[in-house]
N, C-alpha and C positions, 0 to 999 in steps of 0.2 A: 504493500500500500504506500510505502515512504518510495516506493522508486516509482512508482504510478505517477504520485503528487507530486513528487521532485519535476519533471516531465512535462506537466499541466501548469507548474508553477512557471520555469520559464517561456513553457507560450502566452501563460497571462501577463508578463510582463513586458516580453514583445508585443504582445498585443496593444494593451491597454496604454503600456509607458509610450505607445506610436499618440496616443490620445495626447499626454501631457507634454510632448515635444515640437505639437506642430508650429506654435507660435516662432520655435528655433530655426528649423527646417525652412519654417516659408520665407525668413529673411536672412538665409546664408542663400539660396534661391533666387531669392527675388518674385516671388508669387504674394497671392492675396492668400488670404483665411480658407475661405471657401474651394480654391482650387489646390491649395495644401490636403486637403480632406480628401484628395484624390489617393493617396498611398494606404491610408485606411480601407477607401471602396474596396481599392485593389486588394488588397488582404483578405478580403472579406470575400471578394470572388472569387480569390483562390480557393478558401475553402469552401465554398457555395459549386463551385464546377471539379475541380482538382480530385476533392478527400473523397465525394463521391466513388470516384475513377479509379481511387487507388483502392480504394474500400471494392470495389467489384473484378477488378485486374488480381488483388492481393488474396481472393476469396482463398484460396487454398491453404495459402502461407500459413505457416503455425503462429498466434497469433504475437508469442516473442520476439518471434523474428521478425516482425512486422511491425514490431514497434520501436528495434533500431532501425530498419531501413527509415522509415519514418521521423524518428530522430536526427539522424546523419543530414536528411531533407533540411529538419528546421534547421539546421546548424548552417549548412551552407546559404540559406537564404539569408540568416544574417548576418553572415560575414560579409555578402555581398550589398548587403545595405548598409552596413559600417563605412564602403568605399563609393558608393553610388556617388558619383559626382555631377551629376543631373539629377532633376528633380523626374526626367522620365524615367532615367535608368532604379530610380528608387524605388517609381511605383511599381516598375519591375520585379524588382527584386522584394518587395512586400507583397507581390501576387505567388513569387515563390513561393515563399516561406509560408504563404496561408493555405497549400496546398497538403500539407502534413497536418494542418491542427485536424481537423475531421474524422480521418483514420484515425489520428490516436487515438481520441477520445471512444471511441467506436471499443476499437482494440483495447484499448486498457478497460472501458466498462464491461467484457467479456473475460478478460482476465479480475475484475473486481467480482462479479458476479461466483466467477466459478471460486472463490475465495470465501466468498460468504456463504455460500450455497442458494436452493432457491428461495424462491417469496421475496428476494432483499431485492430485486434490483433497483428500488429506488436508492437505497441507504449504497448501495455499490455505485450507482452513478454519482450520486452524492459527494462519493469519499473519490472519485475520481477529479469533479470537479470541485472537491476542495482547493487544490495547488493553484486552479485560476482564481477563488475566490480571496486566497493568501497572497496572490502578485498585486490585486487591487488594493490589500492594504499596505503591503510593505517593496515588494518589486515594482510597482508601478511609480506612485511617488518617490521611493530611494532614487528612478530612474529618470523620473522628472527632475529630480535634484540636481542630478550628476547631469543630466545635460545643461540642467541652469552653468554650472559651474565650470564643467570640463567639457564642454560641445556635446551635441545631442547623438553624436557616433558613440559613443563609449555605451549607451544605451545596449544596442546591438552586440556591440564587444563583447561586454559581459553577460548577456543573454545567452547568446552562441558558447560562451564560457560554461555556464551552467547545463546548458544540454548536452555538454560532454560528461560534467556530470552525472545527470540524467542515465544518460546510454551508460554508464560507468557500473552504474548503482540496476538498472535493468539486467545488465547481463549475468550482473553477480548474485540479485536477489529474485527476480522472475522465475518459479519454476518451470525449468524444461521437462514439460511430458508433452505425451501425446493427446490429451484432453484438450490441451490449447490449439489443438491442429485446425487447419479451416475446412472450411463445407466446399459445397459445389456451387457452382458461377451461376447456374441455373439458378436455384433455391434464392441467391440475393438478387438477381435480376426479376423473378416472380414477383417477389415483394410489392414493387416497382407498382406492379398490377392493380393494387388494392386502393379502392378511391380512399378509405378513411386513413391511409395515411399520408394521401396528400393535403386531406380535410388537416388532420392533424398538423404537416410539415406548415401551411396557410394560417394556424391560429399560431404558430409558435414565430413565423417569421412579421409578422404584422403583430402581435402583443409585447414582445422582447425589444420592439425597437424604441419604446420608452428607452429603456436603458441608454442606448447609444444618442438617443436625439440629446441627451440628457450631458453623457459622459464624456463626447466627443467637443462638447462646447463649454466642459466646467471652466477652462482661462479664464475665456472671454467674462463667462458667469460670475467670478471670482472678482477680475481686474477691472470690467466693464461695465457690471452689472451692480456688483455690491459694492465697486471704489476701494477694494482691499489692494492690500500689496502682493505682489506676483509670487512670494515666499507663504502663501496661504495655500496658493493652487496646491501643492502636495499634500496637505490637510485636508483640504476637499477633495482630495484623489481616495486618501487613507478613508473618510468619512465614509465613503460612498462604498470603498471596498468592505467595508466593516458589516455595510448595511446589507452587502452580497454574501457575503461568510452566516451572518445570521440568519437572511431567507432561503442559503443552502441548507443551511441545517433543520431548520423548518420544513423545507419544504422535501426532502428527504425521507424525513417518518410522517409525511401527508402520504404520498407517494405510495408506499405499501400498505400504508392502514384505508385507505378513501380515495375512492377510484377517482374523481375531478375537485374534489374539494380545494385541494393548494391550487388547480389550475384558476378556477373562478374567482376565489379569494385572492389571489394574488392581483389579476389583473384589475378586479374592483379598487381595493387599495392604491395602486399605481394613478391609478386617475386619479384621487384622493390627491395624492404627495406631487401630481405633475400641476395640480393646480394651484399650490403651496409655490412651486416654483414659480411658475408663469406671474402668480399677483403676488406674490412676497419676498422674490429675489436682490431686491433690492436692501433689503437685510441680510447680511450676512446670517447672524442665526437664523430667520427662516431659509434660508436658501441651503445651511448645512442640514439642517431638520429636511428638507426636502430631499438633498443628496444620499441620505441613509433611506428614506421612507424608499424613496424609486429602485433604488439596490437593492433592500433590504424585499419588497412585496415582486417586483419582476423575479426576482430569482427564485424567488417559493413556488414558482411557475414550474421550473427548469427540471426537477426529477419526476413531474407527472406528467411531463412530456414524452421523456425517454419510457418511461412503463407502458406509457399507450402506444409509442411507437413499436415496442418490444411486442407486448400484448393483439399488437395487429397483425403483426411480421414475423412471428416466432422462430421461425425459420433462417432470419438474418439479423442476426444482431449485432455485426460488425458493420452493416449497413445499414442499421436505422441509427446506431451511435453515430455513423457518419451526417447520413441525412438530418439527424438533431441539430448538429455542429453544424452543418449547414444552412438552415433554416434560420438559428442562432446568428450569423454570419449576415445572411442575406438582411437579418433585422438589423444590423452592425450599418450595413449600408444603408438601407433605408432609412434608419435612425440618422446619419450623418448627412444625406442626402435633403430627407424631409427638413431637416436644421436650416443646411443651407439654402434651401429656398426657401423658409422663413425669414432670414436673415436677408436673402435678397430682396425680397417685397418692401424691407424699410418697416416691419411690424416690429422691429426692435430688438436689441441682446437677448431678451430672454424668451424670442418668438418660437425656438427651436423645442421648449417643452410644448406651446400649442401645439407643436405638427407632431409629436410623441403622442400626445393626448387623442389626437384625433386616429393615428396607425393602433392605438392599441382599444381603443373602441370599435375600431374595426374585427381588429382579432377576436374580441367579447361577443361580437357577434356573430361570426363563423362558428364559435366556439359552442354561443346557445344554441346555433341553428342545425350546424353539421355531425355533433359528436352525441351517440347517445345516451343515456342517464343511466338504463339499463348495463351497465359494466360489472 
């Protein structure tokens, strides 16, 4: 489980620490706010098109071995974004590296699973996506820091440092059996077939992108919004991860005990805390109380997604942990996207939680209409 986590923790720090850097990036660059928010997208389609691909290429592979190939991926994507010296060649290399988050998480929640035995797979995804809910409080901002101070490359550096790591602590503590071996290409392509888990993949990528409409503009939120000083932003980064750590864990034993209860709950809350942000951001205390409530209720989402995805597809579980991640992802971009066309309309700094608020009442409502009660 500590080399699972290890693993999840440095893609949530590449991930997320890309959130608390862009300010840096868009003026070594020379870009605006909103066309910076391109290396994010990128990421985000990586694993949105990518993890898919390898998740259905990699069916066979035992799932160990599948999770350093997969590693080795992250690693070189960001060493190649440590050297990017265009802002195209970066979005490049951030589409890289988001090409491995999906598989892992896939992989490692089948290796979590088979560790806990059945019934658990909420409390097993959970414990997978703990290590991303632990970058948000401390790899994320450490890494917002370190670029404040030492250039926003070193970010990268140390990332790719840790997934060596990672691969380090996998090889040595991963049990090698044959239980972890993969299925047939068939079985995870079927999956494919089943409307309710595309129902499902559509509530999860339109409700999660609170998060990101959210996460992706805490600076501006921070420096622009509430008139604090730019040494806050990694407290509002830490905040916000704290509020994701707590609704992982929540949302974790929802997950096997109550077939949609943390789905619904969650999202309901999130509107709650995205309108906190939108009319009270201008306080710093509300706008931290905000940061934790949208971490904290989005995330209590995230393990009764993977059960239903599991639960639909029982057959592929290294592809519905992909499809999760992807879904998750594709909410990454829309979440940044919906922002920045808030922000272009001139509806103001903190217009990016309305276009949150409106993507996950969307979700709320696929959710009441497509998924049934009966589970």
């Amino acid at each position: 489980m500590i080399a699972l986590a290890l693993g999840t923790f440095a893609i949530g720090s590449g991930e997320f620490g890309t959130n608390g850097i862009i300010q840096l990036y868009a003026e070594e660059f020379g870009v605006g706010i909103s066309s910076a928010t391109y290396a994010v997208t990128a990421y985000a389609m990586g694993v949105v098109i990518g993890s898919p691909m390898i998740a259905v290429l990699a069916a066979r592979l035992n799932r160990k071995k599948l999770l350093m190939v997969l590693v080795a991926l992250f690693v070189g994507g960001n060493v190649l974004s440590a050297i990017a010296p265009t802002m195209a060649l970066l979005t490049a290399a951030r589409f890289i590296t988001g090409t491995s988050q999906g598989a892992y998480f896939g992989a490692g929640a089948v290796v979590a699973a088979y560790v806990y035995g059945p019934g658990k797979g909420g409390k097993a995804f959970a414990t997978v996506m703990s290590g991303l809910t632990v970058a948000t409080i401390f790899g994320s901002p450490l890494g917002t820091l370190m670029g404040q101070q030492f250039g926003w490359r070193w970010l990268y550096v140390v990332v790719a440092a840790i997934g060596l790591l990672a691969a380090i602590a996998i090889y040595a503590w991963v049990p090698t059996t044959s239980d972890l071996d993969g299925g047939s290409v068939t079985n995870e392509l079927s999956a494919l077939k089943r409307p309710l888990v595309w129902v499902t993949i559509t509530v999860a990528a339109l409700g999660i992108s609170s998060i990101f409409a959210v996460y992706t503009f805490i600076g501006p939120f921070v420096t622009d919004a509430a008139h604090a000083s730019s040494s806050i932003i990694p407290i509002g980064l830490a905040v916000f991860g704290t509020g994701m750590a707590v609704g992982n864990l929540i949302g974790g034993r929802l997950a096997d005990r109550h077939a949609l209860l943390g789905l619904f709950l969650g999202y309901v809350l999130v509107l709650g805390f995205l309108i906190i942000v939108a009319l009270g951001g201008q306080s710093l205390t509300l706008l931290l109380v905000g940061f934790f409530g949208v971490g904290a209720s989005a995330m209590m989402a995230i393990p009764t997604i993977q059960v239903l995805l599991t639960r639909f597809a029982p057959d592929a579980p290294t592809l519905m942990g992909a499809m999760n991640l992807a879904a998750l992802n594709l909410a990454n971009a829309l979440g940044a996207v919906g922002g920045s066309v808030a922000l272009s309309t001139g509806l103001g700094v903190l217009s990016p939680a309305w276009a949150g608020l409106i993507l996950t009442a969307c979700g709320l409502a696929v959710l009441a209409m497509g998924i049934p009660r009966d589970l």
